[in-house]
N, C-alpha and C positions, 0 to 999 in steps of 0.2 A: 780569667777563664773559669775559674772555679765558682763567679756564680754568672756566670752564662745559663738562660734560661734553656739553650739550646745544651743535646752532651757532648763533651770532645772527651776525644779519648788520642793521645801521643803513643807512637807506637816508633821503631826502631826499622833500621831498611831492612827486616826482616818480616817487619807486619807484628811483631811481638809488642804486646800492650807493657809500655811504662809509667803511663799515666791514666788517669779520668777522672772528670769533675761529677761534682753531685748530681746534675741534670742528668748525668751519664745512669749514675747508679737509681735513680729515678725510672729510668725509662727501660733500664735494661732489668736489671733487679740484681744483677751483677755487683760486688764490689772491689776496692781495688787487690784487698788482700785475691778475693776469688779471681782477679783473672792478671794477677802484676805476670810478666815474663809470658802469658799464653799468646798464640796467635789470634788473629784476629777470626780467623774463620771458625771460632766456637760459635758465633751468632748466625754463622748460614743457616738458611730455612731449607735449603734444597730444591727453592721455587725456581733459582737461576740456575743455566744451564755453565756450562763451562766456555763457550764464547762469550756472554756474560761480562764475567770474571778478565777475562785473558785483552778483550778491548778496554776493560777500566785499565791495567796494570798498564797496559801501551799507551794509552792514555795519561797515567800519573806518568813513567818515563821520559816520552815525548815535548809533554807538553807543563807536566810538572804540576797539573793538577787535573781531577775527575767531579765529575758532580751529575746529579739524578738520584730516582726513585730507587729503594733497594729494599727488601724485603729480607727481614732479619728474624731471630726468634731468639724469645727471651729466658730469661733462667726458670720458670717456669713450663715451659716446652710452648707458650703460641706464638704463634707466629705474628707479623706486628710489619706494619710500613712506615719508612723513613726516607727524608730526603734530605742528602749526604752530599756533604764537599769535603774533599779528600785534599790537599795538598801536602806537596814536596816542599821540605824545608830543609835547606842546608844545617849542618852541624857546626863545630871550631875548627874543625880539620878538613883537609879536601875531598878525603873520602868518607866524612862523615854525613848521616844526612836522616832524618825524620819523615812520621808522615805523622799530620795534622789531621784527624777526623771531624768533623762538625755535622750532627746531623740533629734534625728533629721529628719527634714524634708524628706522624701521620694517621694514628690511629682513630682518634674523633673525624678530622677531615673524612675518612675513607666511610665508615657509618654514614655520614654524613651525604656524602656525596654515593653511596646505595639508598640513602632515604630519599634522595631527589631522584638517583633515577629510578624506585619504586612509585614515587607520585609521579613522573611522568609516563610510567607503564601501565598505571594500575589506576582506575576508576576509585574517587576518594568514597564515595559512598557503596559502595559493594565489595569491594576489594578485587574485583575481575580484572581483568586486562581490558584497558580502554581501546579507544577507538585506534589511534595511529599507534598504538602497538600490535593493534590485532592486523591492520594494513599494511605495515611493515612484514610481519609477518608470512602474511600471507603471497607479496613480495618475493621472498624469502625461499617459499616452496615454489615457486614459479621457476626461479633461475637455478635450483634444482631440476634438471630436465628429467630424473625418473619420478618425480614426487607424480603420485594421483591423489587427490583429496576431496574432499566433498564438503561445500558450503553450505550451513541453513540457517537463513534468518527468523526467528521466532517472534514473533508480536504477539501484546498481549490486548484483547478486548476492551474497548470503553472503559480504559485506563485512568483516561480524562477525568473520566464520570466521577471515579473513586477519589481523586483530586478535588474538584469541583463541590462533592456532597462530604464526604468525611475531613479534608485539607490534605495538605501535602506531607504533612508528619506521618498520616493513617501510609499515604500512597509511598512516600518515602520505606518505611518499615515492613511493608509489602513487597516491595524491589529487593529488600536485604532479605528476605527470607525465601524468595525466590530462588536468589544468586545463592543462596547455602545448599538448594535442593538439586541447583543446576550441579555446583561443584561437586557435590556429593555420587553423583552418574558418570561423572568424566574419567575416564580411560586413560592411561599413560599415551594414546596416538590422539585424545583428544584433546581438547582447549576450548573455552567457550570467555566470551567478551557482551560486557557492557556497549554496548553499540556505540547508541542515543537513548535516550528518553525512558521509553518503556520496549525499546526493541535491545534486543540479543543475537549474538550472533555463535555458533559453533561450527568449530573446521575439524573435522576428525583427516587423517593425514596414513593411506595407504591399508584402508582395509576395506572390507566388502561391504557391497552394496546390502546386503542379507544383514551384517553387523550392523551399519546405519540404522536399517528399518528397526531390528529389536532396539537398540540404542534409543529412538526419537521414540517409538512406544510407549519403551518404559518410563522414559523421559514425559510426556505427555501426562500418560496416569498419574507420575509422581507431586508435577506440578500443577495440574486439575482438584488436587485433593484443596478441602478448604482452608482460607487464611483465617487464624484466628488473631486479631488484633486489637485490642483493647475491647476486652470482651461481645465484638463484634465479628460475625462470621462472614467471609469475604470470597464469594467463588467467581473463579474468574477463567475465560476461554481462551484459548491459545490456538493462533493461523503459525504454520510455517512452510516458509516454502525453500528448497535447495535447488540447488549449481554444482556442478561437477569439471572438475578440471583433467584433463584436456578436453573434456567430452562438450560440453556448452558454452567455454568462454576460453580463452588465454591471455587475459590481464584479470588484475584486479578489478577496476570498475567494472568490466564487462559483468564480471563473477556474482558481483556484490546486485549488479544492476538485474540478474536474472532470476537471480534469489528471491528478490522481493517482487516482481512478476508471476514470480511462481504461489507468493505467499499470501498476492493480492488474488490470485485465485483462487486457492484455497479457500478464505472469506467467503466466494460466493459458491464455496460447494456445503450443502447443507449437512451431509451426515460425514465428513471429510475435515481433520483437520490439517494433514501432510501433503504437498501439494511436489511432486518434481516438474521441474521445466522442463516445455517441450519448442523445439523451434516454430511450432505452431500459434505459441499465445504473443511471440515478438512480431508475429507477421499479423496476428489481431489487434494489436494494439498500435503496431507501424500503421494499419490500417485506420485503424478511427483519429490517429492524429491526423493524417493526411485527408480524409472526410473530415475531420474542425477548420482545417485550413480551408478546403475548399467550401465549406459550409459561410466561412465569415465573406465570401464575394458573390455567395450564391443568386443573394436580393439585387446589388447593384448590378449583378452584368445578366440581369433575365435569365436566368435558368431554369426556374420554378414554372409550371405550369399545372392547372387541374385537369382532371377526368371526373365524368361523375357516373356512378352505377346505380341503376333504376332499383327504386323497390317497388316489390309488386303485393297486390292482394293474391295471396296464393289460391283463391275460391274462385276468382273469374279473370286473373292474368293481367290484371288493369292496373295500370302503372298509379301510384299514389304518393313518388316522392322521390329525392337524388338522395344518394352519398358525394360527396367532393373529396374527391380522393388526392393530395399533393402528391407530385410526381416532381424530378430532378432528373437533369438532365447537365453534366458538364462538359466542355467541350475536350479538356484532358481525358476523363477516365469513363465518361458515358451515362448508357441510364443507372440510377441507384437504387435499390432497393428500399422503401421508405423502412422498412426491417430494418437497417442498418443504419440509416443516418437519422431515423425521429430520437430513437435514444443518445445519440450524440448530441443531437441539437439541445435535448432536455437537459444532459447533463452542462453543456457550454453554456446555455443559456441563450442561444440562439432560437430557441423553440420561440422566443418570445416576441422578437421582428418576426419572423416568422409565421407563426401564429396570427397576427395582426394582418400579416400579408394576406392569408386565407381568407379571411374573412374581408376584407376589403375585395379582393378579387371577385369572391362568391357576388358580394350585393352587388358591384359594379354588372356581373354578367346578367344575373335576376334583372337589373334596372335594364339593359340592355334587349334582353329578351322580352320585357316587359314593353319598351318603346316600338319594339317591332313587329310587335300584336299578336305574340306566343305567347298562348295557357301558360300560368303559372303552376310549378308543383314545389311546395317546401322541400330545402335541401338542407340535407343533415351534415353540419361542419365537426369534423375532431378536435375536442379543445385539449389542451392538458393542466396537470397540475398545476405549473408555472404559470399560465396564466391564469387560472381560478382563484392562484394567492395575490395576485396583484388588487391594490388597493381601489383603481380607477379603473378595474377590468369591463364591469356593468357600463359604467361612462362612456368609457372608448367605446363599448359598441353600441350603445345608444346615438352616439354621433356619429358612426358610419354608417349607420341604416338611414341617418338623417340626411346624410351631405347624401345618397344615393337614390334616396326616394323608394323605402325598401319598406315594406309591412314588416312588422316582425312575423305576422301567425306565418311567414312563407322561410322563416331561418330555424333549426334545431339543433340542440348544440349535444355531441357525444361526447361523454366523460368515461372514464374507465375504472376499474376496482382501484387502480390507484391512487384515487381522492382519498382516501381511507388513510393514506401516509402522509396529507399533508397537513397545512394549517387549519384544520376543521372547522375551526368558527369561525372566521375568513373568507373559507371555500363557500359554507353555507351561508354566507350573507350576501356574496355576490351572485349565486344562486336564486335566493329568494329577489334581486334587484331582478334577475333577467327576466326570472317566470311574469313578475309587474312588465316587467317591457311586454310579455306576450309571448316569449322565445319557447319553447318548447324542449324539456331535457330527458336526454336517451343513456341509459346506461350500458356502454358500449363491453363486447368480449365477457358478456356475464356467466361465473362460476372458475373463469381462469387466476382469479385474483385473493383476495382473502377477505372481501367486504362482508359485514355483517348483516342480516335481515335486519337490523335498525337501520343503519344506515340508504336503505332502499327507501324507508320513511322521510328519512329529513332531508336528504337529497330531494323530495319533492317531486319525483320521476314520474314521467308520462309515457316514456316505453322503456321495453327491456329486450336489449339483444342476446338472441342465445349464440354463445361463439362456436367457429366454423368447427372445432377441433370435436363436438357434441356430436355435431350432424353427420361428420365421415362415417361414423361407426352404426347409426342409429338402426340401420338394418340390417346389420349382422352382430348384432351386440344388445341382447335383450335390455341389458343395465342400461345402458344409452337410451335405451327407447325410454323405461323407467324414468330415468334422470331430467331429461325433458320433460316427458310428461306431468312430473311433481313441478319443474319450474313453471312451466306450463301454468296450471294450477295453481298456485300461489302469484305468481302475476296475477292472472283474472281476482281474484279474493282484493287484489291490491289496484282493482280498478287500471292493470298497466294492459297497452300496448305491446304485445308479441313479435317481432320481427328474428326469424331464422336466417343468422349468417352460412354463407357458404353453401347452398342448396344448389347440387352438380346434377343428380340424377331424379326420374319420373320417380324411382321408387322411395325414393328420400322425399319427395314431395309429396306422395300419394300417405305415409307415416302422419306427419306434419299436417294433413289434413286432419285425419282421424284423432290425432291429439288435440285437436281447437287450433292450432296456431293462427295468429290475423293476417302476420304481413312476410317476406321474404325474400333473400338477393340473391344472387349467384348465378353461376355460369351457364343453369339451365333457362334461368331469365333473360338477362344480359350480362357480355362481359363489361369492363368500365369501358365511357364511349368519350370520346372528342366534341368539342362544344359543334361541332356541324352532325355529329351523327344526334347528339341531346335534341337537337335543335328541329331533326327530323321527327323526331322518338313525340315532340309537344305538338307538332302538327298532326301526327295521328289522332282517329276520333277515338282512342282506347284511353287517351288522358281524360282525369278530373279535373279540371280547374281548378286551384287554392283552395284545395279538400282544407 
């Protein structure tokens, strides 16, 4: 016993110490002189309560021996864990009788086992509270039924980027300096967590919505200031968006799920970076998934249909050409707004069947109208991005003008400010293919986008539409008049075609006259018509033939 790595210590049926080996005076700091004849209970911590105590002694009586965790304190005053087997040992006589302690140190163990559960609470590279502690967590205030608390997920801007251009040591070292500025803002009711990646998450827990606000402000300023990382200066933008509990969710996911709903909104508000959730943006976005879905059966089961809207010479009302307007129609939820489902479709990538579809339709009808001895007039089709990056865009529609038997001078294709965001040397090469076909290119909704007067250049463009949003105001809005007017103006310099969208009223027309305008549509013209009212509209003697 005396070199048992483990200490024992022999005590008397009083609990009075007559023994200990060295492992004893090791652990305890105790020796035998310091504690020969004391009771045992000098080592209490005070951690155990008196039930404790009172089931170990029924336990050595009973059963003649005790064993488990116990929490002791040493001659030194700290306190220290052991885990102890006690047994009852008879003496020479019948009422004689001992207790055997054995217990060992649990002191490294117990470090030890805080160091595991700090790595598993704690994000290794930040030192935050990771993910499934913050979910736990948040758990936690849930089944608290007074808890109110408020969720925000923070992201940070083109993260990536900084990965990507500087590596991941620059972007790593940027995270940790982050998370020192975050921790440095937090409140004893708040907490903030390493998410994922480059997102954050903070739960402040029973204060006002007023304290949030200054809280994520100050917050905001703090972490906007620039990084400075290996003598490189690093500014970077931060969305966030919040969840409030009972108020927009009552689980976690929900919680977590609207946060970041709220925060991808945010993103698209330009001078905004704090974004709350409103039951309004779940019911916009419930909405564009349920327009994807029904968008991916739109083509197979005939939904799609055109319209087309005459343009006129606004100088003598003489029709000179179609728009093709895609129109949807589903048999669940009805007609749809091309406002609502073209950006879906772009973003899906359905724009791009789609897309295809238009323009097949278009030449099929042209070859049709054309076999049944109706004036032709070029129709202006909407391309977009997506397909002006495609590599075989020119091709494909070189071959559907072919299999249709379609001139091109009679096809025009509308591109929007948004070529300006895509693959530019791409766009303009399949550009420069169509203008050789003959196609004719319209630069459609001009001044709502952010394209540059060069780009009106290399685009190659043969007309320019001024958008409807110009023309509402034109006559009660000198600036308007102005504005036009200058586009006006510069068209003509640039050799373009003038076409005025959206032209409702005589006196919006009568404007549009005196400013030069060439061509123009709208409802004071015609509304969009039906391939039988078009149909009517080319038997008229007011048509040009294949101006």
């Amino acid at each position: 016993m005396e070199n048992n790595s483990e200490g024992v210590v022999i005590t008397d049926s009083k609990g009075n110490i007559e023994w200990i080996n060295k492992a004893y005076v090791d652990i305890t700091g105790y020796t035998l002189n310091d504690v020969k004849g004391e009771n045992m209970n000098i080592l209490k911590s005070g951690i155990h309560n008196k039930d404790f105590y009172q089931k170990m002694w029924k336990d050595l009586n009973d059963k003649g021996s005790w064993q488990g965790e116990i929490w002791n304190r040493n001659r030194q005053g700290d306190i220290f864990a052991g885990w102890a087997t006690i047994k009852k040992i008879k003496g020479d006589f019948k009422d004689k009788y001992h207790y055997v302690g054995i217990f060992k140190d649990l002191s490294e163990k117990k470090k030890l086992d805080i160091r595991m559960s700090e790595l598993q609470q704690k994000d290794s590279l930040t030192g935050l509270y990771n993910r499934n502690y913050f979910l736990n967590l948040i758990g936690k205030y849930i089944e608290d039924d007074t808890s109110i608390f408020t969720l925000a997920v923070i992201d940070i801007e083109g993260f990536k980027e900084i990965n990507d251009s500087l590596g991941h040591l620059v972007g790593d070292k940027v995270l940790i300096e982050l998370s020192e500025r975050l921790k440095s803002l937090m409140c004893s009711e708040c907490l903030v967590s390493r998410f994922e990646g480059d997102e954050f998450v903070l739960i402040c827990k029973d204060i006002s919505q007023d304290r949030v606000d200054n809280l994520l402000e100050k917050l905001i300023r703090k972490i906007r200031k620039p990084y400075k990382i290996k003598n490189t200066i690093i500014h970077l933008n931060f969305n966030v968006g919040i969840s409030r509990y009972p108020r927009d969710g009552e689980d976690t996911q929900t919680l977590i799920r609207f946060a970041n709903i709220a925060m991808y909104k945010a993103k698209d508000k330009v001078n905004e970076s704090i974004c709350y959730y409103s039951k309004e943006m779940s019911e916009a976005i419930e909405e564009k998934f349920y327009l994807a879905n029904y968008l991916a059966g739109g083509l197979k089961n005939n939904e799609f249909y055109l319209n087309f809207q005459p343009i006129f010479d606004i100088n003598n009302n003489t029709v000179l050409g179609m728009e093709a307007l895609l129109r949807w129609e589903n048999p669940s939820i009805g007609n749809i707004s091309p406002g609502k489902f073209i950006a879906i479709a772009e973003n899906t990538g359905y724009i791009i069947s789609i897309g295809e579809w238009v323009i097949r339709e278009v030449c099929k009808q042209i070859n049709s109208w054309k076999r049944s001895g109706y004036s032709l007039l070029p129709v202006s089709i909407n391309v977009s991005v997506k397909q002006l990056e495609l590599l075989n865009f020119s091709n494909k529609v070189k071959e559907i003008l072919e299999e249709n038997n379609v001139d091109s001078n009679l096809i025009e294709f509308e591109i929007t400010e948004s070529v300006s965001s895509g693959d530019i040397p791409l766009i303009i090469k399949n550009i420069k293919r169509l203008k050789k076909l003959g196609i004719k290119i319209s630069m459609d909704d001009f001044g709502t986008g952010f394209s540059s007067l060069g780009q009106l250049d290399i685009f190659e463009l043969d007309k320019l539409k001024i958008d409807k949003v110009f023309i509402d105001d034109i006559v009660s809005v000198k600036k308007r008049q102005n504005l036009v007017k200058s586009i006006i103006a510069m068209s003509k310099s640039l050799n373009l075609v003038v076409v005025a969208e959206g032209i409702e009223t005589k006196k919006q027309l009568e404007i549009l006259k005196t400013l030069g305008c060439d061509l123009g549509q709208g409802y004071l013209f015609s509304k969009p018509l039906e391939v039988k009212d078009v149909e009517k509209l080319l038997s008229s003697s007011k048509t040009i033939a294949e101006q």
